[in-house]
Each structure stands twice: as C-alpha cells, then as structure tokens.
N, C-alpha and C positions, 0 to 999 in steps of 0.2 A: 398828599393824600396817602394814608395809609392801608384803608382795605374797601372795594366796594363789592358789594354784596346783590344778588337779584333776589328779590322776595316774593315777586310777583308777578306773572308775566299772562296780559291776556287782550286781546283783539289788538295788538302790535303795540299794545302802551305796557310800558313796564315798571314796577314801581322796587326800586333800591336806595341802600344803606348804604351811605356812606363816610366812612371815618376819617375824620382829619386831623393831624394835629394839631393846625390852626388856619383861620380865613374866614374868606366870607362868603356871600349865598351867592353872590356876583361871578368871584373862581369858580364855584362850581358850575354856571351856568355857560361859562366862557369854555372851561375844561369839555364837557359834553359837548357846545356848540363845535370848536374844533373835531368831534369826533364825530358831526354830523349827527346830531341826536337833541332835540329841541325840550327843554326843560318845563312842564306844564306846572309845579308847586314846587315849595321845597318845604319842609319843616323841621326845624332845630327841635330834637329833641334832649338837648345832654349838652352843658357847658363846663368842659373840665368833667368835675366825681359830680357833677349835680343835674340830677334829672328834670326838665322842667314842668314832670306832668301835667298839668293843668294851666298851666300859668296863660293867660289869655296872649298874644302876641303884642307889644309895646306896651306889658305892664313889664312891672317887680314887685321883688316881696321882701324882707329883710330875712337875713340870715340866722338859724339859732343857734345856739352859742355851743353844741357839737359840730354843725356847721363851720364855724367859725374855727374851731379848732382843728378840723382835717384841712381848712384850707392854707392852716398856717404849717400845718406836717406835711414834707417834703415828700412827691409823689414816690413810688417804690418804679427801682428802674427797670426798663426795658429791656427783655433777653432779644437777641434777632435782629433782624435789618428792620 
C-alpha cells in the first residue's frame, strides 16, 4: 500500500483513497479488517495510467492506439520511499 487518504468522514463511516501499487479488493478488505475497520464498497477507479471512468464494473473496452503506446513506455521512476 502506498498512500491512504481520508476524504470523507461523517456519522462514523468514512470514505478513503487508497493507492496501491498492486493487489486486490480482497487485501484491502483483510488490511482494514485487521485494523478493525469493516469495509462497506470499494471502487477501482485507476488501473496503472488508466482511468476507468465510466466503465461499468465486469466490462472492457479496447484500448486506443495512444493508449497502447504509454502502455508500452516504461513508467517514469519513483523519487522516495
């Protein structure tokens, strides 16, 4: 997990951001549950550079061909821990 963020916070439910550099919806529900904190949604919005705004949840869409080429350009590296 790299950064989590509070966005939200009201009648004791709080809704945060959380960046990963990789996993699943499962980690983060296990991560919380150990920290005694019970997970009501989650929502993927960002896979790698790509936003999925819209995209309905167990669809896809094909990629276009700028797409296609940031994904073959080697990410720019990380300063920090």
């Amino acid at each position: 997990m790299r950064a989590v963020r509070a966005m939200k916070e009201s009648r004791g439910k709080s809704i945060l951001t959380v960046i990963m550099g990789e996993g699943k919806k499962r980690e983060i529900r296990r991560i919380f549950s150990a920290l005694h904190y019970h997970v009501l949604d989650l929502e993927r919005v960002r896979i790698g550079r790509f936003r999925l705004d819209s995209l309905p949840e167990g669809r896809y869409r094909t990629l276009s061909p700028r797409e296609i080429g940031e994904l073959l350009r080697p990410e720019p590296e990380r300063t920090g821990a």
